[in-house]
N, C-alpha and C positions, 0 to 999 in steps of 0.2 A: 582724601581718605573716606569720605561719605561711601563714594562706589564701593569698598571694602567693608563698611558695615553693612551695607545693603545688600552685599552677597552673603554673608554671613548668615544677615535674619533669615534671607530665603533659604537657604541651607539649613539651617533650624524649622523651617516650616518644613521643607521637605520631608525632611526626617519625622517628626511629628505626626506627618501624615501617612507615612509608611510603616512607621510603628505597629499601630493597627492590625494591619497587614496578619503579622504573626502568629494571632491568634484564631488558624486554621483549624485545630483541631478540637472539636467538642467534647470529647470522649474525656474518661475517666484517666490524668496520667499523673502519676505519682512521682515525684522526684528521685531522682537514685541518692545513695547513701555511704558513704567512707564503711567498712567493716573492716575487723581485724581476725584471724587466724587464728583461736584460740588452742586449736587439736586437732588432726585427724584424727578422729576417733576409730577409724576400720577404712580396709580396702575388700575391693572383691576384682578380681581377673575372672575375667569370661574369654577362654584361652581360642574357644569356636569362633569369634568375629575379633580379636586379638582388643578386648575393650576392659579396660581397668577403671573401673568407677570407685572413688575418695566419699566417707563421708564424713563432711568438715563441719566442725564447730564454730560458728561467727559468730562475733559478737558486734553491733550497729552503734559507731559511734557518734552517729549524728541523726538530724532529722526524726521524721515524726515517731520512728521505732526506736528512739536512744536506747541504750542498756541493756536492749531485747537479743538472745540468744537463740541461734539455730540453727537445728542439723544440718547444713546443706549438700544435694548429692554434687560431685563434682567429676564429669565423666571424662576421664583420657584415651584418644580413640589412633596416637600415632601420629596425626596430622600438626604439625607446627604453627599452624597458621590458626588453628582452632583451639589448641590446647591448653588448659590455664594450670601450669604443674606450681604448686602453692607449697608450701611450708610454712610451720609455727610462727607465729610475728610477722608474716606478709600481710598489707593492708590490699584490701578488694574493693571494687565497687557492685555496691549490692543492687539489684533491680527489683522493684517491685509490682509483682501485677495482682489487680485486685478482683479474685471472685465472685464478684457482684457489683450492683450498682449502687451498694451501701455497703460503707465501711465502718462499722465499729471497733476494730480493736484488730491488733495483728492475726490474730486469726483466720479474718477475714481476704488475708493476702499471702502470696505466693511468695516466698524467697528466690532466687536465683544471683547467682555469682555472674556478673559481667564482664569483669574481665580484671586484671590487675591494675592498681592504683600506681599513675605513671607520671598526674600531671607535676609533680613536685621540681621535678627537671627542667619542666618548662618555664615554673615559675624562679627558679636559680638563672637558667639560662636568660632568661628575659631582664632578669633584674641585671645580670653581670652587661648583659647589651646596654639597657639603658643608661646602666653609670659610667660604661667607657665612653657612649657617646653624649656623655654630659660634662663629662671630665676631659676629652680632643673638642668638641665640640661647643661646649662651654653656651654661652646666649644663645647660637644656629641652632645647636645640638638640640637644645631645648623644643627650639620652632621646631625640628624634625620630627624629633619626638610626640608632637601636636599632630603634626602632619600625618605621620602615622597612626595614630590612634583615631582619628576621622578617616580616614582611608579606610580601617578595620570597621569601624562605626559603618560607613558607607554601604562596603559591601553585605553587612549581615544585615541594615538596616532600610537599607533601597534597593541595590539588588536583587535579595536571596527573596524578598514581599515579592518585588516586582515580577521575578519568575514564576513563585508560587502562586503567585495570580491570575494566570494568562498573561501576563504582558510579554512582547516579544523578546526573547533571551539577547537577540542582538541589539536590539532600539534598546532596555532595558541596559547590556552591557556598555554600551558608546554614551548612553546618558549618565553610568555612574561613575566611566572613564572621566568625561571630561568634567564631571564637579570634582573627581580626587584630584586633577590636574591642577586645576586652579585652585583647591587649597592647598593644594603640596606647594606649587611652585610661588603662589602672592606667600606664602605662610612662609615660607625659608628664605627665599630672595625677594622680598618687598614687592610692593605696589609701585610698578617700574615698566617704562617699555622693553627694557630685559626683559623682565617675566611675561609682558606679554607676549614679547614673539616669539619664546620659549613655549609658552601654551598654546600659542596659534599653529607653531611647528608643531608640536606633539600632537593635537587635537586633527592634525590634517592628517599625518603618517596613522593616528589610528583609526581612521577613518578605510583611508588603503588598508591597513588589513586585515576591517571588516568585510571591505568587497571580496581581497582576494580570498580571507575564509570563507567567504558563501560562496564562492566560483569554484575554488577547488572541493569544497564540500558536494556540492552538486556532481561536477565532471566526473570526480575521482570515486563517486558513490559510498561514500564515508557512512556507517551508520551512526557515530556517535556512542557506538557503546565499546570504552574502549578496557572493562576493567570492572571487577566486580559491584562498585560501586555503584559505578553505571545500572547494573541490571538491578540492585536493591533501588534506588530510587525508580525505575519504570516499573519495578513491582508495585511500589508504593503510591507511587504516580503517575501510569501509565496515561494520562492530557497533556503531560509535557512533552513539549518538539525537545528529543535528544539532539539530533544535528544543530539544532540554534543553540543548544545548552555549552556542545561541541566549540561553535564556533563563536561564544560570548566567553569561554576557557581560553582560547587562542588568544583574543584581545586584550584580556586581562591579564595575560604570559606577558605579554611585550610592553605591557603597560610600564613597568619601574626600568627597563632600558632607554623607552624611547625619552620619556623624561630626564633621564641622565644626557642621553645626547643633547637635550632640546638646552638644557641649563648649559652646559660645557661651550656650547656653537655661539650662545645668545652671550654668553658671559664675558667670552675672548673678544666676541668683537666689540662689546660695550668698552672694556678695556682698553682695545687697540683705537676707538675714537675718542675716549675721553683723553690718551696720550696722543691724539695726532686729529685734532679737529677739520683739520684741512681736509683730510682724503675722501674722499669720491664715496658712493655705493658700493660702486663697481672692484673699490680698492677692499675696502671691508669685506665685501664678499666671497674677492677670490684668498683675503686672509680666511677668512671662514670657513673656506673648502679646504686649504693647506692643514687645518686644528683638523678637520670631521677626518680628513683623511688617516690620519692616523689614528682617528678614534674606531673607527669602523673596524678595523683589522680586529683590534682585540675586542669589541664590542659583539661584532659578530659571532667571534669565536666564543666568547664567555657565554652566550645564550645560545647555542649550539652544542655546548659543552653541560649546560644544567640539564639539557633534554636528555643529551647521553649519560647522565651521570644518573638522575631518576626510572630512566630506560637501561639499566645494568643487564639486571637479568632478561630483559627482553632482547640486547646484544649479545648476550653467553648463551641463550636456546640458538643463533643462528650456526651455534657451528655446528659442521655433520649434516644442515637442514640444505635442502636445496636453495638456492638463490633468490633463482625466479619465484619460487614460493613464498622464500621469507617475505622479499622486497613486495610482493602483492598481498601480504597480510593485511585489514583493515588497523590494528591497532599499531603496525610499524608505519604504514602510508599517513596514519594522521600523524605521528609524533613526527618523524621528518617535514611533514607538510607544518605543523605548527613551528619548528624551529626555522623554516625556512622560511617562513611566515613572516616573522618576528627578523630576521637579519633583512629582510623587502623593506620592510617597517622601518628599521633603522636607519638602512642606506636612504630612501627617499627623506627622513628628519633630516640630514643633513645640509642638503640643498636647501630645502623649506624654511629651514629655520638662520640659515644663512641669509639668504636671499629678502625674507622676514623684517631679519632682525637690522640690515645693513640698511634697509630704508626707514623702518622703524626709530633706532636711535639716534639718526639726525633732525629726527624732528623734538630738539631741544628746547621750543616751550613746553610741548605736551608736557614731555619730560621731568622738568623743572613744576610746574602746575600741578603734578603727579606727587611727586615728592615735598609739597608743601605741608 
């Protein structure tokens, strides 16, 4: 167990050390703030540009402006995507931008309406997650639970620095792949040559495809900007390699498949030796490929299916469009190329961690040593 605390502290240093990181920006930036709806007080239509401008009474229930009340204009311009259509007792999130480089008192700051207050759902949803899987899941549940929450920890706290830093979006993404790897996988299934040739497999397949996203990034002339998002952060940060941003997205798509493969391969054949000591490598192995083949089918499909499910409306403009068109659009060529990506990813875990795992778990001192 020693190896296991020892990954741990260094995982705490890491983090510690990228913390840091964060605090890119020097500027003046104010917290945003819960506000509630008190009144529309007036509209006005501007029938010439078809623009209805609101103007709303807030009142700031939290943060440095508590109790502070104010007129805000609230503009509706037709567009769905922009629009914040508000009524009496809706809560808001108010922005504040400040006037100058001293702040005395609200005066000296800007009100503006952000947008509607939404995270509450999130936190119901979240909660209702976490207690089904504490209640099926019971002690694992728990570990999973961990395991996720350093996953989440990982990415905002080593990756998202590491980018914002210069550091390569791909080195960066494969470095925080494989520490979420191995606390997900020691964290939920013990410190065991299970897990590790569950991580060894996974840590290989995501490796493939980091290559083949920079191979088909290159070939296929991908520019990585596949979506508004995109263009707000190169506005904001035009030193960032988009294409590595691209292809550190990709890597981290396939990331919770290829780990489900790698445990599912590593598990069965731990199983299938601990009931049958006798058998060969070779025997374990090709049980290993009999489990993956069946996992693949649906494995493939279900992460084939999330790209099309998130990509709807980009499936509904193709019809009426020409073909050849659609199919050469930049932002339908990466989402096929990332799901396709990700099903390469997985096919190849399965061997890997087969093959891995079938020489791995007959070496039953490690084993045994391991588990002390």
């Amino acid at each position: 167990m020693k190896f296991l605390k020892i990954f741990f502290v260094t995982l705490i240093a890491i983090l510690g050390f990228m913390l840091p990181a964060n605090a890119l920006n020097k500027e003046i930036n104010l917290p945003s703030a819960t506000g509630i709806v008190e009144e529309i007080t007036a509209q006005e239509v501007n029938a010439d540009i078809e623009m209805i401008k609101q103007f709303v009474e807030i009142r700031i229930l939290n943060g440095q402006f508590k109790n502070e009340t104010r007129i805000i204009e609230n503009s509706l311009g037709g567009n769905p995507n922009y629009d914040i259509n508000l009524k009496k007792g809706d809560k808001v999130i108010i922005h504040f931008e400040p006037r100058s480089d001293f702040i005395v008192d609200a005066d000296d700051v800007d009100f503006y309406i952000s947008d509607i207050k939404r995270d509450n759902a999130i936190y119901v949803l979240g909660g209702v997650f976490a207690l089904f899987l504490l209640i099926i899941g019971r002690f694992k549940g728990l570990r999973s639970l961990i395991s996720i929450v350093c996953t989440v920890l990982l990415i905002f706290c080593v990756l998202m620095p590491m980018i914002l830093n210069g550091f390569s979006p791909i080195l960066s993404a494969v470095t925080t792949c494989i520490i979420a790897t191995a606390v997900t996988i020691y964290t939920v299934s013990g410190l065991n040559m299970k897990s590790t040739s569950a991580v060894i497999g996974t840590v290989l397949s995501l490796m493939l495809a980091g290559i083949l996203a920079m191979l088909t990034i290159k070939f296929a002339h991908l520019t990585g900007y596949t979506g508004e998002e995109n263009l707000f952060l190169h506005t904001a940060r035009p030193d960032l390699d988009m294409q590595g941003i691209l292809a550190a997205a990709i890597i981290l798509s396939a990331l919770g498949a290829l780990m489900d493969v790698g445990v599912s391969i590593a598990s069965t054949i731990n199983e299938i030796y601990i009931t049958d000591t006798t058998l060969s490598w070779k025997n374990l192995f090709n049980s290993g490929m009999n489990v993956g083949k069946d996992i693949i089918g649906t494995m493939s499909n279900t992460l084939i299916l999330v790209y099309l499910g998130t990509s709807l409306p980009l499936v509904l403009l193709s019809n009426g469009i020409d073909l050849q068109k659609f199919f050469n659009l930049n932002q339908v060529v990466t989402e096929i190329s990332s799901a396709l990506i990700g099903s390469i990813a997985i096919l190849s875990c399965v061997p890997l961690t087969a093959v891995i795992s079938s020489l791995l778990v007959r070496e039953r001192k490690i084993f045994t040593k391991l588990n002390k």
